[in-house]
C-alpha positions as CSV (number, residue, x, y, z in Angstrom):
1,X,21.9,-2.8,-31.9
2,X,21.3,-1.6,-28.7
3,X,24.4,0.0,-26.6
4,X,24.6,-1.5,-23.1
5,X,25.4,1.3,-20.5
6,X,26.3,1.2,-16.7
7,X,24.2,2.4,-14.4
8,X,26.2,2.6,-10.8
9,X,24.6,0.2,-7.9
10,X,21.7,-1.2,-10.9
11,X,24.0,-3.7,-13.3
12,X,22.2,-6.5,-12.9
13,X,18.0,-8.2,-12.2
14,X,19.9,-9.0,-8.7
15,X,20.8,-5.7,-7.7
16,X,17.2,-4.1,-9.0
17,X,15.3,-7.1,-7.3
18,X,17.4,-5.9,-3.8
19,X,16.6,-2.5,-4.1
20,X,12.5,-2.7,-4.7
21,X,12.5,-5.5,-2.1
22,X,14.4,-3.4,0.5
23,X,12.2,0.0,-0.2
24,X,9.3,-1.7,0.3
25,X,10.4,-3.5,3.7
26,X,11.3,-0.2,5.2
27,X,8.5,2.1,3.8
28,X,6.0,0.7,6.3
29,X,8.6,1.8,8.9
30,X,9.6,4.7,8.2
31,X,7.1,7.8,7.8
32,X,9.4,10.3,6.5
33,X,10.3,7.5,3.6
34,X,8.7,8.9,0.2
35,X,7.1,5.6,-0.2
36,X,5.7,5.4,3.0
37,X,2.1,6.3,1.1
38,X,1.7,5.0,-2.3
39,X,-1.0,5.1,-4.6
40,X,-3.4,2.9,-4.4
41,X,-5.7,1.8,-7.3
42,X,-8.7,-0.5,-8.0
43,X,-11.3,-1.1,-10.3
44,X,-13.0,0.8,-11.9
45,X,-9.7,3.2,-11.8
46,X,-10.2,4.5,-8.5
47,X,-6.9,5.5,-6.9
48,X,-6.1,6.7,-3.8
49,X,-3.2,7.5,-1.2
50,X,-2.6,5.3,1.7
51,X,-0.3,4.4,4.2
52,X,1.7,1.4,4.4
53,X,1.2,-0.7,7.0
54,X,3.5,-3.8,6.4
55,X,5.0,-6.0,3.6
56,X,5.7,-9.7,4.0
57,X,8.6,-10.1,1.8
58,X,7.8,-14.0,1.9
59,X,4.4,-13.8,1.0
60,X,4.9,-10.8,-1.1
61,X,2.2,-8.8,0.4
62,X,1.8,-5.6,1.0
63,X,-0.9,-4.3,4.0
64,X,-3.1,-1.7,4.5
65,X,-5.7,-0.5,6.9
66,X,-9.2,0.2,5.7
67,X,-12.8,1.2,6.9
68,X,-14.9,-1.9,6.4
69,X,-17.8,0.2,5.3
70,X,-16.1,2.0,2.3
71,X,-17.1,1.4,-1.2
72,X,-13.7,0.1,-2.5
73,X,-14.4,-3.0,0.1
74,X,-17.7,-4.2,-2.5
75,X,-15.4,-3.0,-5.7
76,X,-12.5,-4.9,-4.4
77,X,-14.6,-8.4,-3.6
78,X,-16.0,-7.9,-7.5
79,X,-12.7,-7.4,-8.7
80,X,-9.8,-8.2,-6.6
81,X,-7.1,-6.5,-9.0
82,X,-5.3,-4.0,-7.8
83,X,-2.3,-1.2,-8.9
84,X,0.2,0.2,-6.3
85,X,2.6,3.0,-7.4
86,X,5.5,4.1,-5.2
87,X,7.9,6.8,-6.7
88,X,11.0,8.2,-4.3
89,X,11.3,11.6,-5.9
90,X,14.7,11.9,-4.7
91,X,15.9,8.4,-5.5
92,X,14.3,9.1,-8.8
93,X,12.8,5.3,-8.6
94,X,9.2,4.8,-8.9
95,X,7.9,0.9,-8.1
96,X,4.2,0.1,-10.1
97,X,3.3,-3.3,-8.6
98,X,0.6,-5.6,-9.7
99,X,-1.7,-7.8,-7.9
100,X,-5.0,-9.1,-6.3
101,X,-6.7,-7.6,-3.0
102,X,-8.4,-8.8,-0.5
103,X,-10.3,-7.0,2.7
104,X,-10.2,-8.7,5.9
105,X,-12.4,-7.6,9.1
106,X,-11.4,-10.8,11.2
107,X,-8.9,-13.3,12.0
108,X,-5.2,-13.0,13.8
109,X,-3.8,-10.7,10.9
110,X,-6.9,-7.7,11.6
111,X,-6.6,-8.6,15.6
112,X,-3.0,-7.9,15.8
113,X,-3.1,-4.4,13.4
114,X,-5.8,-3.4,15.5
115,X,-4.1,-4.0,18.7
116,X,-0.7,-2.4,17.7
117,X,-3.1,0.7,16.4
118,X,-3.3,4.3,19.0
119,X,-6.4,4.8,20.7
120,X,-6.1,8.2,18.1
121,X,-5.7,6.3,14.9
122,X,-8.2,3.5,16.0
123,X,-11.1,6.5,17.0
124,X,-11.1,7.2,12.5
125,X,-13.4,3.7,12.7
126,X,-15.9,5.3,15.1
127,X,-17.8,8.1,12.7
128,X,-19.8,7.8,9.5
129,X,-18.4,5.2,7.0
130,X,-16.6,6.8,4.0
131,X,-18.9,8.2,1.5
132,X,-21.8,9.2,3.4
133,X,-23.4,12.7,2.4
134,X,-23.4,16.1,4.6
135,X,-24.5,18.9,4.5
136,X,-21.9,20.5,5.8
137,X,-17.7,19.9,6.0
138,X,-17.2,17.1,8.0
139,X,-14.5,15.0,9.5
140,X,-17.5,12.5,10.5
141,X,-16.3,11.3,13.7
142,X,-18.4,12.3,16.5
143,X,-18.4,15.7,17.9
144,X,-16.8,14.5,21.5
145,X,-14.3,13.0,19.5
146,X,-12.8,16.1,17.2
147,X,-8.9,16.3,18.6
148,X,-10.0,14.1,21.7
149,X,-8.5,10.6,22.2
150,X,-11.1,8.1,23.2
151,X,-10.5,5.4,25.7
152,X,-10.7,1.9,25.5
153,X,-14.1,1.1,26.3
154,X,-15.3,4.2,23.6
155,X,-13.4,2.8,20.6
156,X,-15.3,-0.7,21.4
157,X,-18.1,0.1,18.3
158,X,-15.2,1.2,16.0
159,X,-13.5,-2.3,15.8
160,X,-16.7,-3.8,13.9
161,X,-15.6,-1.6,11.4
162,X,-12.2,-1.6,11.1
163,X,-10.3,-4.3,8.4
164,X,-6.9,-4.6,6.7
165,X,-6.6,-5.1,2.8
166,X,-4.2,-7.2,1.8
167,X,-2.8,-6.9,-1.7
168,X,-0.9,-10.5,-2.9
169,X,2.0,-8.9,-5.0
170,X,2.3,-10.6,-8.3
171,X,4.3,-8.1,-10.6
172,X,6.4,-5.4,-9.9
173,X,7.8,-3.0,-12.7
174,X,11.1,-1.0,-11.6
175,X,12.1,2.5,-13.0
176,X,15.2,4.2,-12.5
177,X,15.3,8.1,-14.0
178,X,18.7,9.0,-15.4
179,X,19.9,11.9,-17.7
180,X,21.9,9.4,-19.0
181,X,19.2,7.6,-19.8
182,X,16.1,5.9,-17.8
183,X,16.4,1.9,-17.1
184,X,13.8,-0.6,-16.8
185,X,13.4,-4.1,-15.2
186,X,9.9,-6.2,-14.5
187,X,9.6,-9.0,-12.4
188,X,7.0,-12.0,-12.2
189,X,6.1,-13.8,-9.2
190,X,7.1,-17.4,-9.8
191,X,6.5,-20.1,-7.0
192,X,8.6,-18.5,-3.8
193,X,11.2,-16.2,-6.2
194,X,10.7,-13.7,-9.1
195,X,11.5,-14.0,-12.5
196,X,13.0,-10.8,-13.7
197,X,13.7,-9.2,-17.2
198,X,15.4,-6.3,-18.7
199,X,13.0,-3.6,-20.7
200,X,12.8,-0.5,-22.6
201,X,11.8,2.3,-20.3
């Protein structure tokens, strides 16, 4: 029979469901928060790091920006699924969360990231797409642009390729680290709430 155990601030799906939801709100909003860039993963196993942008906690989705000419944009439209992992070293929590993606280059959602976007951030969208071959190490943004902020009128080619991918959050699996031993809750997206469940770690 298994020993229940107390785990201070965690002692019940309510408490665990409060705490992923309130990490991920303030991880887009906060740069020095340790899940401010997550893991990112999609098929076929490709992972990478990359910054939160936003999560709407009533459409449980999280948002990131993206070159519209990278090769996890034709990987993502074949298969939408999608892994995120967040892990707060000093928390010791680490959120894996489920779900399907989607890469958007138009509509109000794209128009408004890319007008709260720096003229600095916005000038990665002007050089070579991701992937493409040199010779030579290469940031591939043009040379005028290395360190130099482009205006307004210069950054008008980079918007074509700029997009947002969208990731529809349909599981989330919690993990707390204790030397008193690790705890373990998953929850399922079910209509507007989530259905939660103790496990095993």
């Amino acid at each position: 029979m298994m020993r229940a155990m107390a785990w201070p601030m965690f002692e019940s799906l309510e408490d665990v469901r409060r705490d992923w939801l309130g990490r991920l709100a303030r991880a887009p909003r906060d740069r020095k928060c340790a899940m401010h860039t997550p893991v990112v993963v999609s098929a076929p196993a490709d992972a990478r790091v990359m910054v939160l942008r936003a999560f709407d906690q009533a459409g449980s989705t999280l948002r990131f920006h993206t070159d519209a000419r990278s090769p996890k944009v034709a990987a993502i439209a074949a298969d939408p699924r999608m892994g995120v992992l967040f892990y707060d070293k000093s928390a010791k929590i680490q959120i894996r969360v489920r779900g399907t993606g989607r890469v958007e280059t138009t509509g109000p959602v794209v128009d408004e990231a890319w007008a709260k976007g720096t003229n600095f951030a916005r000038r990665c969208y002007l050089g070579e797409g991701p992937g493409s071959v040199s010779e030579v190490p290469t940031s591939g943004l043009p040379p005028e642009f290395e360190g130099v902020e482009p205006d307004d009128e210069q950054l008008i080619p980079a918007r074509e390729n700029f997009a947002v991918l969208l990731i529809d959050v349909a599981e989330v699996d919690w993990l707390y680290l204790a030397h008193t031993g690790h705890v373990r809750a998953q929850f399922t997206r079910a209509g507007e709430g989530w259905e939660g469940r103790w496990v095993t770690p």
